[in-house]
N, C-alpha and C positions, 0 to 999 in steps of 0.2 A: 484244822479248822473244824469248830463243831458245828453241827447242825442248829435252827436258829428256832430248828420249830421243834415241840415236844412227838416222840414217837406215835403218838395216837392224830395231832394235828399232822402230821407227816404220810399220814395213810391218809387221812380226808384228800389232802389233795392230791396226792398221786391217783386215789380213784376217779376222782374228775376227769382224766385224763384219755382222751375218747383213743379209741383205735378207726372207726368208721365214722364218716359224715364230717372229716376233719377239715378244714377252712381250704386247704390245698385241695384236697379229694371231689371237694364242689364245686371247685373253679374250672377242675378237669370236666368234670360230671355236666355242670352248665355247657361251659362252650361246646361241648360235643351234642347235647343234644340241640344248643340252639342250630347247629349245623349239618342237624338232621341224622344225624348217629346216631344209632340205637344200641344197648347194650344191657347187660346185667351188669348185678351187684353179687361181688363175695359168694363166687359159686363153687358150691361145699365139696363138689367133684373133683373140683382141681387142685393141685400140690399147691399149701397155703392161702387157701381162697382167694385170689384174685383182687385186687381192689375190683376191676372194673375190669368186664371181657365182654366182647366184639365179636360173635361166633361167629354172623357176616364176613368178617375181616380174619379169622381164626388167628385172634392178638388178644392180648392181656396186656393190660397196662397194669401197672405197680406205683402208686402216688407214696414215695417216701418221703418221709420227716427226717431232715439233716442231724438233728440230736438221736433219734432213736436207731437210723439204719448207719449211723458213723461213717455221714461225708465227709472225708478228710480224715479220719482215724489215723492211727498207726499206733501198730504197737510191736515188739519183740516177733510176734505171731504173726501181724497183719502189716507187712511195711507198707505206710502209706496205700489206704484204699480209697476207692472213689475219690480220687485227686481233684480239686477244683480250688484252684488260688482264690477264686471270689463269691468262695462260701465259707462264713464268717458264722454260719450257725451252730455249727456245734463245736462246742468245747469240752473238755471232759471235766467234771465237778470237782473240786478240791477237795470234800469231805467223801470219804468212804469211798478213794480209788480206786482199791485192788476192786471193789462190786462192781461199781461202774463199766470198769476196763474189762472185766470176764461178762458182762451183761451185754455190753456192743461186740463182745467180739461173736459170741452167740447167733447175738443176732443177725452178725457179717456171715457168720456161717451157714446158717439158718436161709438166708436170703440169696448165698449163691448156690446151696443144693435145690431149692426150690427153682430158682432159675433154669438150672442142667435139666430139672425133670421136667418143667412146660418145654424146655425145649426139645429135649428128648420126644415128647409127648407132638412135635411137629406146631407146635403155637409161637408164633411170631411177640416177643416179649420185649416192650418198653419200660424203662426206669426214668419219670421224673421227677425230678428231685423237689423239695420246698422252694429250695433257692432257685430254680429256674421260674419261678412261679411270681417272684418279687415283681412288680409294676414293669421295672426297666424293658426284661425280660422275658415278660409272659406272654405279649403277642408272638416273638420271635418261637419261643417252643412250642405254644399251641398250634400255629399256623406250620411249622416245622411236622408235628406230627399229621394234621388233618392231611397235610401231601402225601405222607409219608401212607397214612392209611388208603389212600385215593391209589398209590402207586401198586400195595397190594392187593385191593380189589381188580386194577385189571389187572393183574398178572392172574389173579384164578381166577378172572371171568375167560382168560386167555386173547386177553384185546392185545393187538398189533399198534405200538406208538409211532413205527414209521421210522426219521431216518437216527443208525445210532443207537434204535431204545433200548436195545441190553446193555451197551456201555454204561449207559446214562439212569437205565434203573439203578446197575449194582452201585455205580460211584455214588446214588444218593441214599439206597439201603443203608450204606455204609457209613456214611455223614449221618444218615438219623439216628442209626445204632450207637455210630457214639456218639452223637446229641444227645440220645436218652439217656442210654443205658452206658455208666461209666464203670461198670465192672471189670475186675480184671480176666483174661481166661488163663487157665492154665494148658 
């Protein structure tokens, strides 16, 4: 299948195509301050800049686009990454595969060595996706993470939850971890 636009119309609009202040990134960016979260933008210190970090919270959030960071991928290389049966965002383009397919997979790579280094680096690291972002499902993950950040501010303020709360923290670290973040580990 050939491309529909001419090579010079084909760069116009792929340069359009923002990296920061992306329609996902501000719906994060809103609810969090409306709920009194305070944070930076894309700070230049850390592995990959950050969409958005939380120094209060010592968390990074990562607001991924389901076409560019390949929800649902798979390939030879990547079996089935970021699994999610009810993300219908990305597809890979019929023209100019083989690019494509070495372009996400880059970027699958690119996104879980940055990962290993904030974590390394001791920073508590969310991944949410476009599709959790859709109407249905966007108070469910907002709300999902605003606990999720609440549960580690006291845990380093060192507050006492009372009865059960180590059980009860880790079983929902864990539920937020993969809430957000669907990567695989090795």
């Amino acid at each position: 299948m050939t491309d529909i636009f001419t090579p010079e119309q084909r760069h116009v609009v792929m340069s359009h195509i923002r990296s920061k202040d992306t329609r996902p990134e501000m719906l994060v960016r809103r609810f969090l301050h409306r709920h009194g979260v305070r944070y930076s933008l894309h700070v230049k210190y850390l592995p990959g800049r950050p969409d958005i970090v939380l120094r209060k919270y010592h968390t990074v959030i990562l607001v991924n686009g389901c076409f560019w960071h390949g929800h649902g991928f798979s390939s030879k290389d990547f079996p089935l990454q970021h699994e999610n049966p009810h993300c219908n965002l990305f597809r890979l383009p019929r023209s100019h595969t083989d690019f494509w397919e070495k372009k996400i997979e880059r970027n699958i790579s690119r996104d879980e060595k940055q990962h290993k280094e904030l974590t390394a680096m001791g920073w508590n690291v969310f991944t949410i996706w476009e599709c959790q972002l859709r109407p249905a499902e966007r108070e469910n993950t907002l709300m999902g993470l605003l606990r999720t950040l609440n549960l580690i501010l006291m845990k380093n303020l060192g507050v006492r939850m009372g009865y059960n709360a180590e059980e009860e923290e880790e079983g929902m670290m864990r539920a937020a971890e993969n809430s957000f973040s669907e990567e695989n580990e090795e």
